[in-house]
DOLUM-490520 format. One record per residue (C-alpha): residue number from 0; residue in three letters; x, y, z. Coordinates in Angstrom, 1 decimal, decimal comma. Layout:
BEGIN
<NUM ALA <X Y Z>>,
...
# end
This chain:
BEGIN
<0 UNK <177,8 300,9 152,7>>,
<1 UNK <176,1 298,6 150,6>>,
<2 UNK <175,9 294,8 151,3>>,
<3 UNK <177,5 292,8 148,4>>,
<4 UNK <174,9 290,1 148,5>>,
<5 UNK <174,8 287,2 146,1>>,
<6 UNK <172,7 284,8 144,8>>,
<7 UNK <173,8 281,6 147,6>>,
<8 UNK <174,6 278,4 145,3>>,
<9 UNK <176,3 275,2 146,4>>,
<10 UNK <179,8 276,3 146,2>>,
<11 UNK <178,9 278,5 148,8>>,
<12 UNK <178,9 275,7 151,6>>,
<13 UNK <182,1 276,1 152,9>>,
<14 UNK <182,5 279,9 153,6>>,
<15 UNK <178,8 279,5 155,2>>,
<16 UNK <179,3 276,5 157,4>>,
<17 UNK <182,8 278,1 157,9>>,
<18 UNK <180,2 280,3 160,5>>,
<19 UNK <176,9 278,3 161,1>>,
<20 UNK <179,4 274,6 162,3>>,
<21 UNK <181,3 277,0 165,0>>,
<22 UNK <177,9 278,9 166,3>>,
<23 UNK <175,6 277,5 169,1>>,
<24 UNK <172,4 278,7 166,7>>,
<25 UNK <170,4 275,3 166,8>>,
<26 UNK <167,8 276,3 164,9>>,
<27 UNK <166,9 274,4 161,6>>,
<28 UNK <167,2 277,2 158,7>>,
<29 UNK <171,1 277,5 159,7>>,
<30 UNK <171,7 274,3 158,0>>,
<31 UNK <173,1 274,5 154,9>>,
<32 UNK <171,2 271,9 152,8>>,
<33 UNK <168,2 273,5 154,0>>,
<34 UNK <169,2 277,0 152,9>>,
<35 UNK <170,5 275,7 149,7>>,
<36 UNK <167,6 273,1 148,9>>,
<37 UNK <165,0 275,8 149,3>>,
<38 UNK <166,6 279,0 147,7>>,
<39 UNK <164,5 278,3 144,5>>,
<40 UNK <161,2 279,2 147,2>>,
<41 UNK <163,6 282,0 149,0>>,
<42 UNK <165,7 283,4 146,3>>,
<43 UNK <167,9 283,2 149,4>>,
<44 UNK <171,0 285,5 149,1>>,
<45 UNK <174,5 286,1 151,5>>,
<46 UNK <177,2 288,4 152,2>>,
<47 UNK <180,4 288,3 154,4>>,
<48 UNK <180,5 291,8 156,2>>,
<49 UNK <183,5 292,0 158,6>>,
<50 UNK <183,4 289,1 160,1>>,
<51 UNK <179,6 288,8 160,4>>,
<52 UNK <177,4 285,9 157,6>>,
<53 UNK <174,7 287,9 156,9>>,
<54 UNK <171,5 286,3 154,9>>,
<55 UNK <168,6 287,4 153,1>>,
<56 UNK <165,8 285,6 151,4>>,
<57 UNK <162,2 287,1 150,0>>,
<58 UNK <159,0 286,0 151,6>>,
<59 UNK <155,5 286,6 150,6>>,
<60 UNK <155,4 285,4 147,4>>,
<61 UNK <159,1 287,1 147,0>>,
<62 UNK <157,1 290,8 148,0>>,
<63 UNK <159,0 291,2 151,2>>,
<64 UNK <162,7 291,0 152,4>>,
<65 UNK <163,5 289,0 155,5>>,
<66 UNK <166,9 288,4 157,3>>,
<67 UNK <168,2 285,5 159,6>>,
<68 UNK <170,3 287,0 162,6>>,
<69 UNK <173,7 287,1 161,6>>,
<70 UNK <176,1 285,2 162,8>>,
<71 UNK <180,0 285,8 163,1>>,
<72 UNK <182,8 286,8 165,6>>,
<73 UNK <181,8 290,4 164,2>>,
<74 UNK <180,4 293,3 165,8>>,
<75 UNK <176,5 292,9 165,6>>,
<76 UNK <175,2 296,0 166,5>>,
<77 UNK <177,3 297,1 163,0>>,
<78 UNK <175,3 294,1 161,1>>,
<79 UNK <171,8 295,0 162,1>>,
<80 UNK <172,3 298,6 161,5>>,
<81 UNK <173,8 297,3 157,6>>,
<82 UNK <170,6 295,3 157,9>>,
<83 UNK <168,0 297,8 158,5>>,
<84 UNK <169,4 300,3 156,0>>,
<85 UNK <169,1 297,9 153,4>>,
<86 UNK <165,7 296,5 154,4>>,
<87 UNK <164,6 300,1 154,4>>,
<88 UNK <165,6 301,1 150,8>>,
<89 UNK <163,5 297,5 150,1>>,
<90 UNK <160,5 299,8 151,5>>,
<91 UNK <160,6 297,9 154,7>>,
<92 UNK <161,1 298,1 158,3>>,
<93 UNK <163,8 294,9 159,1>>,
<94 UNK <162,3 291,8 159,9>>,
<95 UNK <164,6 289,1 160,8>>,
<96 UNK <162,9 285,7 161,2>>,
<97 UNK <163,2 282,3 163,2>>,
<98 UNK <165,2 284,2 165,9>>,
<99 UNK <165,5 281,6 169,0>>,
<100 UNK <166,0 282,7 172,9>>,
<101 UNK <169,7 283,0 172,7>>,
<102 UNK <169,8 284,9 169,1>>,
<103 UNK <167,2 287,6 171,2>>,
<104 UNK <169,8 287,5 174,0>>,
<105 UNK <172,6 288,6 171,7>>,
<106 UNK <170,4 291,2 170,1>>,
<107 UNK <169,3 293,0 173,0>>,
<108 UNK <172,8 293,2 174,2>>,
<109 UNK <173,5 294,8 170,9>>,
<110 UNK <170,7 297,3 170,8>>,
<111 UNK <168,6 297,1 174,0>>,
<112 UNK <164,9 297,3 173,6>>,
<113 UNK <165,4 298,1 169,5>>,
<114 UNK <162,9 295,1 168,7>>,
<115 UNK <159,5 294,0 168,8>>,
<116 UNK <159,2 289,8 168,8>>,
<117 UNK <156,7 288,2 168,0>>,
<118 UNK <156,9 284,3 168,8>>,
<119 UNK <155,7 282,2 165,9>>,
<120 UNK <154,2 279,0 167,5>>,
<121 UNK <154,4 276,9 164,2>>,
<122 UNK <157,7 277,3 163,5>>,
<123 UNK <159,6 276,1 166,6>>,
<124 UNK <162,1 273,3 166,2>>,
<125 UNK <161,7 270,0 168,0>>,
<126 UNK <165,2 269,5 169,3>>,
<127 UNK <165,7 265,9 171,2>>,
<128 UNK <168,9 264,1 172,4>>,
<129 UNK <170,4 261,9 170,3>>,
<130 UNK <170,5 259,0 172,9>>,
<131 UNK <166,9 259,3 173,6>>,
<132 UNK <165,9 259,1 170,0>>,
<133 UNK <168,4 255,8 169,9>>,
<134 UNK <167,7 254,1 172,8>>,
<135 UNK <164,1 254,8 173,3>>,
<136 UNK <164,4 254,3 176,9>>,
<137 UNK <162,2 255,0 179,7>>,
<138 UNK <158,0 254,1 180,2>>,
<139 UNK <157,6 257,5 178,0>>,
<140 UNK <158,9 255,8 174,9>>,
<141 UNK <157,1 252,4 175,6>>,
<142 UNK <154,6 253,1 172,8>>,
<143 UNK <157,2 253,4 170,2>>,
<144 UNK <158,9 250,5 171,3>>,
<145 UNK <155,6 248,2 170,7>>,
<146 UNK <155,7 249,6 167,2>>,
<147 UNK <159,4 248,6 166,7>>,
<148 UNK <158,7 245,7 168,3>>,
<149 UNK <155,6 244,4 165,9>>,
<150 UNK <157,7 245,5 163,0>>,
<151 UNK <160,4 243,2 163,9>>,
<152 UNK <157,4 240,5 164,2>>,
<153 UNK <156,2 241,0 160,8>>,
<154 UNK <159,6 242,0 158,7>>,
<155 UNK <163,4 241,0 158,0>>,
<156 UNK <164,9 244,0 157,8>>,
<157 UNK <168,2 246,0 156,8>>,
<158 UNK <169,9 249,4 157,6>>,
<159 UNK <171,7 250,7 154,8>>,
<160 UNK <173,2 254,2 154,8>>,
<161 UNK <172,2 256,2 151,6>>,
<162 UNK <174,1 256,7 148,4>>,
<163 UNK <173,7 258,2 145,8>>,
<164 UNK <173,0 255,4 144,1>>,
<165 UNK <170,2 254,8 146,2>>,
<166 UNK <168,9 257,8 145,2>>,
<167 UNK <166,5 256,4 142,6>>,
<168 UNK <164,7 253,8 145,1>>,
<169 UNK <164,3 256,7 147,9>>,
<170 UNK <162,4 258,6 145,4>>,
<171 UNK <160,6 255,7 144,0>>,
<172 UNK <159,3 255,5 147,8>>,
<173 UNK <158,7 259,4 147,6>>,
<174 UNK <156,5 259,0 144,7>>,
<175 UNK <154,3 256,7 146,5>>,
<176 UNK <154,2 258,6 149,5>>,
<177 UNK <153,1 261,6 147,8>>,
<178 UNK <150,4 259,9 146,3>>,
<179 UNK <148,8 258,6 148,8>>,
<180 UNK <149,3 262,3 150,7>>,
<181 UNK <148,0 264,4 147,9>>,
<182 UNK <144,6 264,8 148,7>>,
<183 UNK <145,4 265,5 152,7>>,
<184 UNK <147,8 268,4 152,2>>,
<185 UNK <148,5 271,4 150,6>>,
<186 UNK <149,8 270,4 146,8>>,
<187 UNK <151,7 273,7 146,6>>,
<188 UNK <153,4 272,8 149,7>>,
<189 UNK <154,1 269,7 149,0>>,
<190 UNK <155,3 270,2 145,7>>,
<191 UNK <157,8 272,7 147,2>>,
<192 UNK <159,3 270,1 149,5>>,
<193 UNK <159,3 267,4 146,8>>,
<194 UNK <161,4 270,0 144,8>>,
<195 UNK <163,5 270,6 147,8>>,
<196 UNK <164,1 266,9 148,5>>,
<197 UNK <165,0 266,3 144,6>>,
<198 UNK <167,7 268,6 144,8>>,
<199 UNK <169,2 267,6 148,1>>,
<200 UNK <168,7 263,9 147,1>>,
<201 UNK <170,8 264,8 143,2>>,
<202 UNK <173,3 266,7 145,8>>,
<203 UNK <173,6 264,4 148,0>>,
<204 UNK <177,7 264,6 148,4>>,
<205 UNK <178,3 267,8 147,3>>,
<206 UNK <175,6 269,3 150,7>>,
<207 UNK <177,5 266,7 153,2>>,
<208 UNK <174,1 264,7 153,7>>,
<209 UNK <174,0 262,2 156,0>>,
<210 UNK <170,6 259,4 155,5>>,
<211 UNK <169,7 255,6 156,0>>,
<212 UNK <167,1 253,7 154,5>>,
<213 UNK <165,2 250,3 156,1>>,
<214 UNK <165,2 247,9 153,6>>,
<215 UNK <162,6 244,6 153,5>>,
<216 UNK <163,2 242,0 150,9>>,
<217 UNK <165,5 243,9 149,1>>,
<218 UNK <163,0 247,1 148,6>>,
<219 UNK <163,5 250,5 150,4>>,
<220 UNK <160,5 250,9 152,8>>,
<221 UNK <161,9 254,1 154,6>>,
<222 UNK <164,3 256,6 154,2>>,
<223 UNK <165,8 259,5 156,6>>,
<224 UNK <168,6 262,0 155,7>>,
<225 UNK <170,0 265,5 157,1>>,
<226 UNK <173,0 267,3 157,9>>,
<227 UNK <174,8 269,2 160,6>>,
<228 UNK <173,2 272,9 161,7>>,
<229 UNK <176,4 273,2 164,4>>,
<230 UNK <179,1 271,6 166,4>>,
<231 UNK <176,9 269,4 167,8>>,
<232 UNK <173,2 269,5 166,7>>,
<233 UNK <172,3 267,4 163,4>>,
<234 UNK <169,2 268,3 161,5>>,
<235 UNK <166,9 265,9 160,4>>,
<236 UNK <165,4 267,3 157,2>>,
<237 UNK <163,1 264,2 155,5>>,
<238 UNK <161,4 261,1 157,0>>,
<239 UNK <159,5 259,3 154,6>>,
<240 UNK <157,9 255,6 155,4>>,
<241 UNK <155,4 253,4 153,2>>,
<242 UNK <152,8 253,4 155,9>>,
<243 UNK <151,2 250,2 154,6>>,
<244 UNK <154,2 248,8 156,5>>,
<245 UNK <153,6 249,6 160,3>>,
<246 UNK <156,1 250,7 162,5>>,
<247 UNK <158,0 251,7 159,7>>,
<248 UNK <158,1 255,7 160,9>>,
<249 UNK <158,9 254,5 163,9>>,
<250 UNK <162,3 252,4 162,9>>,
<251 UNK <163,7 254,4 160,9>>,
<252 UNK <163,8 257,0 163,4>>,
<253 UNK <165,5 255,1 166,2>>,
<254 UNK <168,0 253,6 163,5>>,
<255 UNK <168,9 256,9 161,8>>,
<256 UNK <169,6 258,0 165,3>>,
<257 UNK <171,8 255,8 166,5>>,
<258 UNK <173,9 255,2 163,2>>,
<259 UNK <174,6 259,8 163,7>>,
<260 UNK <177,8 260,6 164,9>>,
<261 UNK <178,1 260,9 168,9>>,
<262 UNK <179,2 264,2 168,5>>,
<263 UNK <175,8 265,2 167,6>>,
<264 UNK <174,1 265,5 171,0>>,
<265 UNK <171,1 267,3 169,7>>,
<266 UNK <169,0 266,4 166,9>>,
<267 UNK <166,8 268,9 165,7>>,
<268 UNK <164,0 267,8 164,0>>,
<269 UNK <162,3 270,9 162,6>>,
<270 UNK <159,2 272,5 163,0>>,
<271 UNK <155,5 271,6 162,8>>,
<272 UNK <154,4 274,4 160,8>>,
<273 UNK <151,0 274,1 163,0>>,
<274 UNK <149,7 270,4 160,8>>,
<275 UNK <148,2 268,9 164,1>>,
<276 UNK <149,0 265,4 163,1>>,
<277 UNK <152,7 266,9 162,6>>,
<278 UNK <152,6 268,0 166,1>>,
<279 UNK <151,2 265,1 167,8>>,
<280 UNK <153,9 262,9 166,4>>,
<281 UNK <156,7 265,5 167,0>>,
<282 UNK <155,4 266,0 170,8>>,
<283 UNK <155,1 262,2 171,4>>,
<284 UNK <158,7 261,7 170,9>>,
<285 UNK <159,4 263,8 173,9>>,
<286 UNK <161,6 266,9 172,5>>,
<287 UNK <164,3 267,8 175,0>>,
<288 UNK <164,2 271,4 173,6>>,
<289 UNK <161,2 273,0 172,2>>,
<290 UNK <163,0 276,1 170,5>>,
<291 UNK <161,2 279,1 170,3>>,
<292 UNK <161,7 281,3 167,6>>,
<293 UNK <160,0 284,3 166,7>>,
<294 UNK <160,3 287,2 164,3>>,
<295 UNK <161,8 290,7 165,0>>,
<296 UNK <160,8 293,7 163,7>>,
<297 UNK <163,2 296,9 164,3>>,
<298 UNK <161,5 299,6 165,9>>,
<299 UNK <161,9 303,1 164,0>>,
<300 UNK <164,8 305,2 165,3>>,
<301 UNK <163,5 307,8 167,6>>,
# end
């Protein structure tokens, strides 16, 4: 059989989170802003297979097929077998990527010992709890409490939920941001995320985003937004703070936590992608979880 996959466009959202929401998958690419605001980089594709999502984006420069684990109330050992003969007539062996501890689980039930994994140290998610992100209590937080604290010295502020017609300031504040980040980073990847961001931003509704800004006299200097990966883990997708306010990373963080939902218990703010400031900040917070993922390859039948 041959999987009717097709091109994965916004419409999409509610058959797919019809089977990411219900899952206990935590990880960060089962969010379905994030799968949607980066299919330009992915050429990300879907198909429902009896009762299994399955999901296939390009890699590589879009040389190389690659597969998230499916996810469904179907039988999985049938997915992964529609999986590798459709990987194979791509010219290669199935690679499924970002596959955490409990995805591995599932799959060795399914075909025991029928994958190599490789764990991808970059790409693990920073999961904390919500309340620990809010509250910031406890000596380990009592750094990031002094920066909230001399913010509050310095600046009035405001927590306003995002809009979309707040849209224009929050990439006004982009814009600077990537200015003054330009000359530290990658361009390419950055201009890929400021692509991303643009479209999730000018989608705001239509994805489900959730976000908050911190406003001082009346001008955004921070901004936050995500959306829901499952039942109860929220995905933080964008942070952005005009650092020439300090503390300003550090308050917008505690308030976009505490305005989320209590039904969120987890929030999963994404990976590191091995930038060792990136990591130092994402360790210092803490993270409850440190999800592993790694990538499977299918060994040859025998």
């Amino acid at each position: 059989m041959k999987i009717p996959f097709k091109p994965i466009k916004i419409e999409d959202k509610d058959i797919i989170t019809s089977f990411t929401i219900p899952s206990n998958y935590k990880n960060c690419d089962y969010s379905f802003s994030n799968i949607c605001s980066w299919r330009f980089l992915y050429d990300s594709e879907y198909a429902v297979v009896d009762g299994c999502l399955l999901i296939r984006f390009w890699i590589e420069n879009k040389t190389r097929v690659a597969y998230m684990t499916p996810t469904g109330q179907g039988n999985l050992q049938k997915a992964i077998e529609l999986l590798e003969a459709d990987s194979l007539e791509q010219g290669h062996p199935l690679c499924m990527l970002g596959v955490t501890s409990d995805a591995k689980e599932e799959l060795e039930k399914a075909i025991p010992g029928g994958f190599f994994y490789i764990p991808e140290r970059d790409y693990f998610d920073y999961i904390y709890l919500r309340e620990d992100l809010a509250t910031l209590k406890g000596k380990k937080y009592q750094s990031k409490r002094n920066h909230i604290n001399n913010f509050n010295k310095n600046y009035e502020y405001k927590y306003i939920p995002i809009t979309p017609e707040l849209v224009p300031e929050c990439l006004q504040l982009e814009c600077k941001w990537y200015k003054a980040n330009r000359i530290d980073n990658d361009e390419e990847d950055l201009n890929d995320e400021r692509r991303s961001m643009n479209y999730a931003l000018n989608h705001f509704n239509e994805l489900g985003l959730i976000g908050g800004a911190i406003c001082v006299d009346h001008q955004i200097v921070a901004f936050s937004f995500g959306a829901p990966i499952n039942h109860n883990t929220f995905g933080v997708h964008v942070e952005k703070a005009d650092v020439n306010y300090e503390g300003a990373y550090a308050v917008i963080n505690k308030e976009f936590a505490s305005h989320l939902p209590e039904k969120y218990i987890y929030v999963n703010r994404e990976e590191d992608l091995g930038i060792p400031g990136l990591r130092k900040a994402k360790l210092s917070y803490n993270p409850f979880i440190l999800l592993e993922k790694s990538a499977a390859i299918k060994k040859p039948a025998k």
